[in-house]
N, C-alpha and C positions, 0 to 999 in steps of 0.2 A: 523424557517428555517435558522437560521441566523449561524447556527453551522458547516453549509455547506461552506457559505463564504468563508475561505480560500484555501477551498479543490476545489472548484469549480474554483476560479481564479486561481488556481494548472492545471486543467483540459485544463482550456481556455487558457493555455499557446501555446500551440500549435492549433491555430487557421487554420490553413492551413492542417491539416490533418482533423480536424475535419468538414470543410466545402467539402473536398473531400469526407469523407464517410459518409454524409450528404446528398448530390448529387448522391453517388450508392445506398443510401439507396430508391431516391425518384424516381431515374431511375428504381429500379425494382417494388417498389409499382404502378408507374406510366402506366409499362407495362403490370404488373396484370391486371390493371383496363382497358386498353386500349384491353386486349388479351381478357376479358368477355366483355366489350362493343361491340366492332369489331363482335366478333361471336357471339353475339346477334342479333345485324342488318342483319348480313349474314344470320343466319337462318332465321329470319323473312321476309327479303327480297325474298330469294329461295322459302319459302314454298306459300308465294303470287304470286307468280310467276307462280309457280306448277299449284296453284286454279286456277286461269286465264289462262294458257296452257291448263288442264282438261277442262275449260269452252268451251272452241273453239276461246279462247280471243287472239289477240296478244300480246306479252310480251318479253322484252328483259331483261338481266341480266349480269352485268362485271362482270366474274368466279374469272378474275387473277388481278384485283386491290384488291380486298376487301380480296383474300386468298392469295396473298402475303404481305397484311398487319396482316392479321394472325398468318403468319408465322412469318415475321420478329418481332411481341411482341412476340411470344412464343421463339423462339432463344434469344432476348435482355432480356426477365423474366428470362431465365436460365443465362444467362453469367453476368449479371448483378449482380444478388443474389450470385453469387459464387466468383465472386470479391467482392463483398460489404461485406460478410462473412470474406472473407480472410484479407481485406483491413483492416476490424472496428478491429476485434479480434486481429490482430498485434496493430492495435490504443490502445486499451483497454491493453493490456501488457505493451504497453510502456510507457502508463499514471500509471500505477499501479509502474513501474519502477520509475516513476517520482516521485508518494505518497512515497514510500518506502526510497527514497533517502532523501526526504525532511523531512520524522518522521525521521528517522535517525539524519538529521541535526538539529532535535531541540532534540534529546536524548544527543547529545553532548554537545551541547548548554545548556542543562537543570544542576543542581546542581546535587553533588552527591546522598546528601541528599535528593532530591527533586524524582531521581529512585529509591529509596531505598523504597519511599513508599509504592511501588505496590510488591508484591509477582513474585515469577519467572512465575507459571499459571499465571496472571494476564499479564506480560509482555508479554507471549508466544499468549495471546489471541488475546491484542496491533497487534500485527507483523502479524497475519494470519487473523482469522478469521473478526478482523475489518477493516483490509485495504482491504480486499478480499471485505468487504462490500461496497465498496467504486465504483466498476467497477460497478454498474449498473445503477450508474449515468448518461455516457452519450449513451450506446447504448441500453440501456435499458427503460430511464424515459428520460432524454434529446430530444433526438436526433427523436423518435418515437411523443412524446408529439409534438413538432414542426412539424413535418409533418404527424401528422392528421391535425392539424390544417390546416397547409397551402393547403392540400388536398381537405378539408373541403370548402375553398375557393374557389379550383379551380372547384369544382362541384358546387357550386353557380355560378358559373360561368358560368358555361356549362349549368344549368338549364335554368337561365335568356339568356343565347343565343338561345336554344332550343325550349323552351315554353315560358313563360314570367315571369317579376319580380315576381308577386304576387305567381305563386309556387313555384318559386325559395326563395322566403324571407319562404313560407311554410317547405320547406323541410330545411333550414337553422336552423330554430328553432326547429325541430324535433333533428336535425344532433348535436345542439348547446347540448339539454339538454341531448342528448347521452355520447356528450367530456366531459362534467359538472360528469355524472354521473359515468363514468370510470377513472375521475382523481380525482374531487376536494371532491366527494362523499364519494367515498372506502377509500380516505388518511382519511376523518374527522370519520368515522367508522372503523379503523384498527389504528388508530397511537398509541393510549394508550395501546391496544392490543400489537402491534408487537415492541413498545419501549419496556415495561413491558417485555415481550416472550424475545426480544433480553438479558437483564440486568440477567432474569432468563439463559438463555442458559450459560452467561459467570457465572454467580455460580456455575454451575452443572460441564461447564468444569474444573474451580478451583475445584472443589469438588472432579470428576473423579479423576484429574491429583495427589491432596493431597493424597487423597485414595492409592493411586500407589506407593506411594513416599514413603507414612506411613505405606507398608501392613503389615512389620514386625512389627510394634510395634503395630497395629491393630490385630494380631494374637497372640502376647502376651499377649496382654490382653482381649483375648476373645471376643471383638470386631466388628471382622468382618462380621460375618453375621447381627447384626443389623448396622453397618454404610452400609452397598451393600444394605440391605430394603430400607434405608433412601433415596440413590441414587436414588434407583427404583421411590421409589415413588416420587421425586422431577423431573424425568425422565416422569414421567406420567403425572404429573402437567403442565411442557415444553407443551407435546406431546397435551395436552387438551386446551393451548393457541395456538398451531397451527391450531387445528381443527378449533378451533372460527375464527381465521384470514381468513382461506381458504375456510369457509364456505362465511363468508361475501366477500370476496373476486368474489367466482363462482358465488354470485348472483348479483352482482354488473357487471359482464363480461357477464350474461344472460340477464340482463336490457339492458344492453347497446346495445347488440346484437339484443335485441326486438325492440330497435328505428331505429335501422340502416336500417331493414329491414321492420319495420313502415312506414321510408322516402320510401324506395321503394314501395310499393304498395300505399301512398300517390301519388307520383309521375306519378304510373301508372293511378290510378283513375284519379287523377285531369287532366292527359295529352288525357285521351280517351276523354273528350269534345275538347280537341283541334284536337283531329284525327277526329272525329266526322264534326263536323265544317270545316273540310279540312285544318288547318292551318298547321300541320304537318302530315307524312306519318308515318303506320304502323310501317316500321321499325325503325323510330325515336322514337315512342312511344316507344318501347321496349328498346331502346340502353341507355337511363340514369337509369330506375330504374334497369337494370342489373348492369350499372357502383356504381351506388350504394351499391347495394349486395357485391362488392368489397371490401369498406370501412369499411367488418368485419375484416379487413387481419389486418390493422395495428390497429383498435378499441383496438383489442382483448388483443392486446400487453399491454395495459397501467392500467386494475385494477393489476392486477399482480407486475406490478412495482409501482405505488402508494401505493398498499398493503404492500411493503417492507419498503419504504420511512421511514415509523416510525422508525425502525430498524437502517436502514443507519443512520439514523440523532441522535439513542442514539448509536451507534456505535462511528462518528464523534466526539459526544456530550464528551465522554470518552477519544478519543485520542487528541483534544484539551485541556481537564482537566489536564489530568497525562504527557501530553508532551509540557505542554506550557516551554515560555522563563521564565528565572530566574524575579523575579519581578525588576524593575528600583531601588526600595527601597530600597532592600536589596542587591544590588550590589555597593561598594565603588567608592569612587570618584577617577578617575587613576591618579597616579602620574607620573613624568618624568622620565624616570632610566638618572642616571649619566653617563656621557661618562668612557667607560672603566669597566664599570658596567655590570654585566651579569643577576644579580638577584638582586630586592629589596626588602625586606618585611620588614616593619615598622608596631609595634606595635597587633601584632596579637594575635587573639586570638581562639581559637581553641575548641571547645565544641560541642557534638553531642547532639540529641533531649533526653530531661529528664535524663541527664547525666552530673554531674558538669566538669567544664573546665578542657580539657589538660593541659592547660596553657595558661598563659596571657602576655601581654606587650614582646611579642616574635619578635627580631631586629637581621636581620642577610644582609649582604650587601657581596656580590660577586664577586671580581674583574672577566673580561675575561681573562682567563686562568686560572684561578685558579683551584684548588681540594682540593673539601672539605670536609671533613666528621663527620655524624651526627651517635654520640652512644648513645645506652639507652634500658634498662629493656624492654621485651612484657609490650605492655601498656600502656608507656610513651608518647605516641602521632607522634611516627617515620613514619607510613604509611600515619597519616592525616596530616602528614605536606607535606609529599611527593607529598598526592595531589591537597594539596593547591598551592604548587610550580608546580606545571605540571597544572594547571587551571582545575581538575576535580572537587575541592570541593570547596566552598568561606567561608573563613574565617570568623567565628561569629565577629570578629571585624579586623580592620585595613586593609590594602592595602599589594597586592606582585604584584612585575612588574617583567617582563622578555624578554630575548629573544626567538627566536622560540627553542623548547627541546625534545630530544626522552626519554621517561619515560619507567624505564624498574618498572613492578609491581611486589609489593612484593608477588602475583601470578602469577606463572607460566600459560601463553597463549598460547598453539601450536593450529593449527587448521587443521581439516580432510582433510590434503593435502599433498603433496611432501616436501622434505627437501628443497629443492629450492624456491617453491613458499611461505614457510612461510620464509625464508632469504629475498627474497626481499620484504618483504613488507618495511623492513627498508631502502631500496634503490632501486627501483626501475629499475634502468639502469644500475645496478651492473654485468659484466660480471659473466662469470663462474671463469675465474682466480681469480677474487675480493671474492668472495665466495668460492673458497678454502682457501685463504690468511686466510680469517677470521676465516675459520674451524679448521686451524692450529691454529692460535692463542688461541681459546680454547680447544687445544687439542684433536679434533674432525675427522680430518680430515682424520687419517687412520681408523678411526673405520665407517666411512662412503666408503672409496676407496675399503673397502673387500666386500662391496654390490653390487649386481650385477646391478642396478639401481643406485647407487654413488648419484649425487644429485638430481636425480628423486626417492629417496627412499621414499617410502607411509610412513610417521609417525604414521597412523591411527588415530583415535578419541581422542584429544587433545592428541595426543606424546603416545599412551599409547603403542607403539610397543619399545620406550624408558624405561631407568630407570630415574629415578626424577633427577639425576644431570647432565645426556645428556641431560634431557627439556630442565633444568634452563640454560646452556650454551647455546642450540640452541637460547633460546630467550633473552639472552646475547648480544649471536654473530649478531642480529638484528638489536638490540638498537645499538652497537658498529657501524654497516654499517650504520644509517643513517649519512646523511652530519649536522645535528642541531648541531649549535653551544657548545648547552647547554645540556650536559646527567643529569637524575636524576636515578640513580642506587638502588633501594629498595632490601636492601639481596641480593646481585649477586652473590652469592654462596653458597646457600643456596642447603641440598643434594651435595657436591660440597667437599671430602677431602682435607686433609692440603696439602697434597703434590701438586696436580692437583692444588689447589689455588694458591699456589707459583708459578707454572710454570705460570700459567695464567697471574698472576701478573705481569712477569717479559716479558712477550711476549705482553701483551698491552700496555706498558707501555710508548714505542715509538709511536704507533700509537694514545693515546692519547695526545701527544704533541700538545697546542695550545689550545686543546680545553678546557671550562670548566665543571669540572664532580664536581654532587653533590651524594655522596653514603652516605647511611646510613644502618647500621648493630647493632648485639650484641653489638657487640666487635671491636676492632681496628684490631683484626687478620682478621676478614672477612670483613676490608675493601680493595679497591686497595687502589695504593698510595696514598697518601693527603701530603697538604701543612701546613695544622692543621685538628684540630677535636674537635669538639661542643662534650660535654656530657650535656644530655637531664635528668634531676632528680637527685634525687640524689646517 
């Protein structure tokens, strides 16, 4: 269980929403049971009443306490439930909103190297299907487990005021090994089940999604109908660990439902010698083991979420694995940057896995303001150094200090949005004027003014309503709008003609005043300006 940890005190961050929907959860169970209690007594009480009026008995009866207490649990079970639904289910998004934010913050946190291990399936699994696992934590197993419990109590409670301890400790134990048998039971009979079942579903999805990816080269080489067999039946394999789970599961919810409704006719037996005996009246007799019958409503909820627990927890199990922090070990000892200093890397070394070194004993120091630029052959190690300087990748050996940097990659990023809203992700608070300014600067800005939408223009699915050297400028023109001190430029003009380079060149040229830019290219032609220039090999 311990794989939950984190994600749980993720949850319990927001305590103050969770004890609200906590509270409608228990105000509307509490009225269920109070709306079949109540009209239990009411019929029992009317219908003795009846027999003794038939007898020629006298008999009196309050119409409007007991059926305006009726009424008001069946009004408070409707309003309650529909706020409680609406209340938890915004809770549940926004805690999800919360996961989502906080894997995120450790995908950044995490090495390059360190996501590169998982596949894009694999990644895509990460982000949906396991954090989706994640919400039935508290309105599902949390939140319901706590109050049967406390539920549980308070009809021990009721019994021992009603009747006396000894049936009430009776029906406790019944009610005990009912919670026992719908929580701690079905998780110890499904967890190896629906862990397993989970770990198979994310194969099958990596499998489907490869499939998809690879159909052409699956069809060249004839392929395809036995890899689709293969799916089938790893599809069927899934489908026959679910059976198993949901089997044990329905009979574990049919136990539990057998004792629930065990304590009630318990209840009722044991209380007819107290009616008997005159200690309590008919309709008392009757008003607990119907309140009981109740305590299927919330029973019912919990083999079902137990039943998943396996799952969530290799779910969890997975995205604490592939998304932890960088180890302490393999993170360098920081050094100080020098005043006046923008960048320092001492001594680096550069090497990907089963791959000998880019290079070694790599010393390069940056005054603020400076422009610098780094050339050298595909291959030479220009993008891994770019992002060892930008903090995406940690250098197999040695130390780089920095100031804060906007990193333009040597892949082009646009995202399925407006020309606008991918400019500002570079700034933020960037008017419209600032973001024509900048449009001009790369050249942009009349081929954007003849759209009838200007900078609300749809780019579509990563720029593709663009050609490749409108992307690489949009996502130019980004990097240039943030306020960081520090630019690291990979290929900035890449797709990007001589001519349109030069103008480029000669219109940011001002606007980088002050700041320092690190670019690196081929060539010295596809750099902007520089103060010098590093060549990388030979």
């Amino acid at each position: 269980m311990f794989e939950l940890k984190p994600w749980l005190k993720l949850i319990c961050a927001r305590p103050g929403r969770l004890f609200v929907g906590a509270v409608l959860m228990l105000a509307a169970l509490l009225s269920g049971l109070g709306l079949l209690a109540l009209s239990g007594w009411f019929i029992t009480e009317t219908a003795l009443v009846g027999v003794l009026l038939a007898a020629s008995l006298p008999a009196t009866i309050n119409l409007y306490v007991p059926g305006g207490g009726i009424r008001f649990f069946a009004v408070s079970r409707t309003v309650s439930r529909y706020v409680e639904r609406l209340y938890n289910h915004d809770t549940v998004l926004r805690l999800l909103t919360d996961i989502r934010v906080a894997l995120f913050r450790k995908l950044a946190l995490a090495g390059r190297g360190q996501r590169r291990e998982l596949t894009g399936a694999q990644w895509l699994s990460r982000l949906t299907s396991d954090v989706d696992a994640l919400d039935t934590l508290y309105l599902r197993l949390i939140a319901p487990t706590a109050l049967a419990a406390f539920v549980t109590l308070l009809v021990f409670g009721l019994a021992a005021v009603l009747f006396n301890i000894r049936i009430a400790a009776g029906i406790a134990v019944v009610l005990v090994a009912a919670f026992l048998l719908a929580t701690l039971a079905v998780y110890v009979r499904t967890v190896k089940i629906t862990s397993r079942q989970s770990d198979q579903q994310e194969s099958l999805r990596m499998a489907v999604v490869e499939h998809l990816e690879g159909f052409a080269e699956l069809t060249a080489a004839g392929r395809t109908g036995k890899h689709g067999a293969w799916l089938l039946r790893q599809a069927h394999q899934a489908a026959t660990e679910q059976v198993k789970a949901d089997s044990r599961i329905g009979w574990h919810q049919a136990g539990s439902h057998l004792l629930v409704n065990l304590s009630a006719v318990f209840a009722l037996w044991a209380g007819f010698e107290l009616f008997r005996s005159g200690v309590i009246s008919g309709p008392v007799l009757v008003l607990l083991p119907i309140a009981l019958l109740g305590l299927a409503e919330v029973y019912n909820m919990l083999p079902e979420a137990f039943g998943k627990l396996g799952a969530t927890q290799a779910s969890t199990a997975r995205l604490n694995r592939d998304c932890r922090d960088a180890d302490a070990e393999s993170t360098p000892q920081p050094i100080s940057l020098p005043e006046q200093t923008a960048l320092l890397a001492k001594d680096l070394t550069v090497k990907h896995p089963e791959h000998a070194p880019l290079f070694t004993r790599f010393d390069l120091q940056v005054k603020t303001g400076e422009r610098v630029g780094i050339i050298g052959r595909s291959g030479s190690g220009k993008s891994s150094l770019a992002d060892i300087f930008s903090g995406i990748l940690l250098p197999s050996n040695g130390v780089c200090v920095r100031v804060s940097c906007a990193y333009l990659t040597q892949n082009t990023v646009l995202f399925e949005d407006t020309l606008r809203a991918n400019l500002l992700l570079g700034a933020p608070d960037a008017n419209d004027a600032a973001l024509w300014r900048m449009l001009e600067m790369v050249d942009l800005a009349e081929r954007f003014r003849t759209e009838g939408d200007q900078l609300d223009t749809w780019l579509g699915s990563s720029g593709s309503r663009l050609s490749g050297g409108e992307a690489r400028r949009i996502a130019l023109a980004r990097v240039l709008l943030s306020p960081a001190p520090l630019l690291i430029l990979d290929e900035p003009f890449t797709g990007v003609d001589a001519a349109t380079r030069e103008k480029i060149n000669q219109q940011i040229d001002a606007w980088l005043e002050g700041k320092t830019v690190l670019s690196l290219a081929h060539g010295p032609e596809a750099l902007p300006g520089t103060d010098r220039v590093i060549q990388l090999g030979s």
